[in-house]
N, C-alpha and C positions, 0 to 999 in steps of 0.2 A: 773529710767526707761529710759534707751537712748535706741535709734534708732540706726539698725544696716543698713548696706547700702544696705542689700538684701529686706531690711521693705520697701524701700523708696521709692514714688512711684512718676514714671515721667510724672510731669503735663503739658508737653509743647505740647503733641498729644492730649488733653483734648481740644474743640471746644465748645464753649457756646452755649447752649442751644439756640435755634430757636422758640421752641416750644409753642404755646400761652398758654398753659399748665401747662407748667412747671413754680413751684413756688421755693422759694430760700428755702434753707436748713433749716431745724427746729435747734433750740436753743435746751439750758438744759433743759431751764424754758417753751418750749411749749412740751416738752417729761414730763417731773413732772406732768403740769396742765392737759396733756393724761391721763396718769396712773390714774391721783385724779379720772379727770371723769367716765374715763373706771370703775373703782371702785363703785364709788357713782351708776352707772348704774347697777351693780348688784345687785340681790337680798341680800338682806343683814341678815345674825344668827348671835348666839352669838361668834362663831369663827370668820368671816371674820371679823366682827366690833373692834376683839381684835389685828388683823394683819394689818387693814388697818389704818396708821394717815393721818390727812389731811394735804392738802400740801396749804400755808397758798397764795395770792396770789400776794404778794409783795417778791419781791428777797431780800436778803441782800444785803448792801453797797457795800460788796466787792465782792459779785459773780455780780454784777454789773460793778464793775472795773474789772473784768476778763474779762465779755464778751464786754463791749468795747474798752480793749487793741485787742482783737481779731478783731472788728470790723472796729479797727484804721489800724491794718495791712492788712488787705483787702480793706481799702481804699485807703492806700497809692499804694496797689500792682496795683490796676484796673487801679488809676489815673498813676501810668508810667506807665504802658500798655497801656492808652492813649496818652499818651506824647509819644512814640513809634510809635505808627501807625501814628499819625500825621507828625512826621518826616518821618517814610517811604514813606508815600502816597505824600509829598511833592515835590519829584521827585528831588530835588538836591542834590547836595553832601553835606553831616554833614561838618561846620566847627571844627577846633580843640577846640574849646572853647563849644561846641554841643556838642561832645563827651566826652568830658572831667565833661560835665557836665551830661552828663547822666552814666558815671561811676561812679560819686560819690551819684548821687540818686539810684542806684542800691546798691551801696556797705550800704549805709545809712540804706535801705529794707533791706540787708541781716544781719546788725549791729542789727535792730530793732527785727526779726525775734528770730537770734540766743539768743536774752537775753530774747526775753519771752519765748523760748522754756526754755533755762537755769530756768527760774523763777517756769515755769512748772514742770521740772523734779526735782526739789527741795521740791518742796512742793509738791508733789507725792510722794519725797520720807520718808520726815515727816507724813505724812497720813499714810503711809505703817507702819512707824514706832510705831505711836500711836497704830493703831491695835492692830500692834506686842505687848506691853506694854499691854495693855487690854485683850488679849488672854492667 
């Protein structure tokens, strides 16, 4: 599954929420333990009981390394985004040795990005594939 460049969406007009409100993104694993609930809140016959499994409330190992490769990459991004504004707000000129050094932690983010997306679209496409084999 790749992204095509009309998919891609430009997040530099995106402004961080203010809001005292606003809470951070839900995970895989708090949409699963929704559904369980939403579920178990139903009245329950012999049909829903045979469609509904329970979702157990421990993740596996490695959907655990998934979501904190994901969570690795959104740290690294926030923290240069603050390494950024600190330099900007600092009101002098970047030396060459500043720049040079925020080129390569950027390039580093985009190295780190591009191999989990790669890792991603890989093993989306092995899932695809099993289906395919099972169907």
């Amino acid at each position: 599954m790749n992204v095509t460049p009309t998919q891609m969406v430009n997040v530099g007009n995106f402004a961080p929420t203010t809001d005292a409100t606003a809470t951070a993104p839900a995970h895989a694993d708090d949409v699963a333990k929704f559904r369980q609930a939403f579920a178990d809140a139903a009245p329950q016959n012999a049909e829903q009981a045979s469609q509904v499994k329970p979702v157990s409330d421990e993740l596996s190992p490695s959907f655990k390394a998934v979501l904190s490769q994901f969570d690795s990459l959104n740290g690294h991004a926030t923290k240069l985004g603050k390494i950024a504004d600190a330099m900007r707000t600092s009101g002098r000129d970047l030396s060459p040795s500043q720049i040079i050094d925020m080129t390569m932690r950027c390039q580093e983010l985009v190295f780190h990005a591009e191999l989990t997306s790669n890792v991603a679209n890989r093993s989306s496409d092995g899932v695809q594939q099993l289906f395919r084999q099972q169907s």
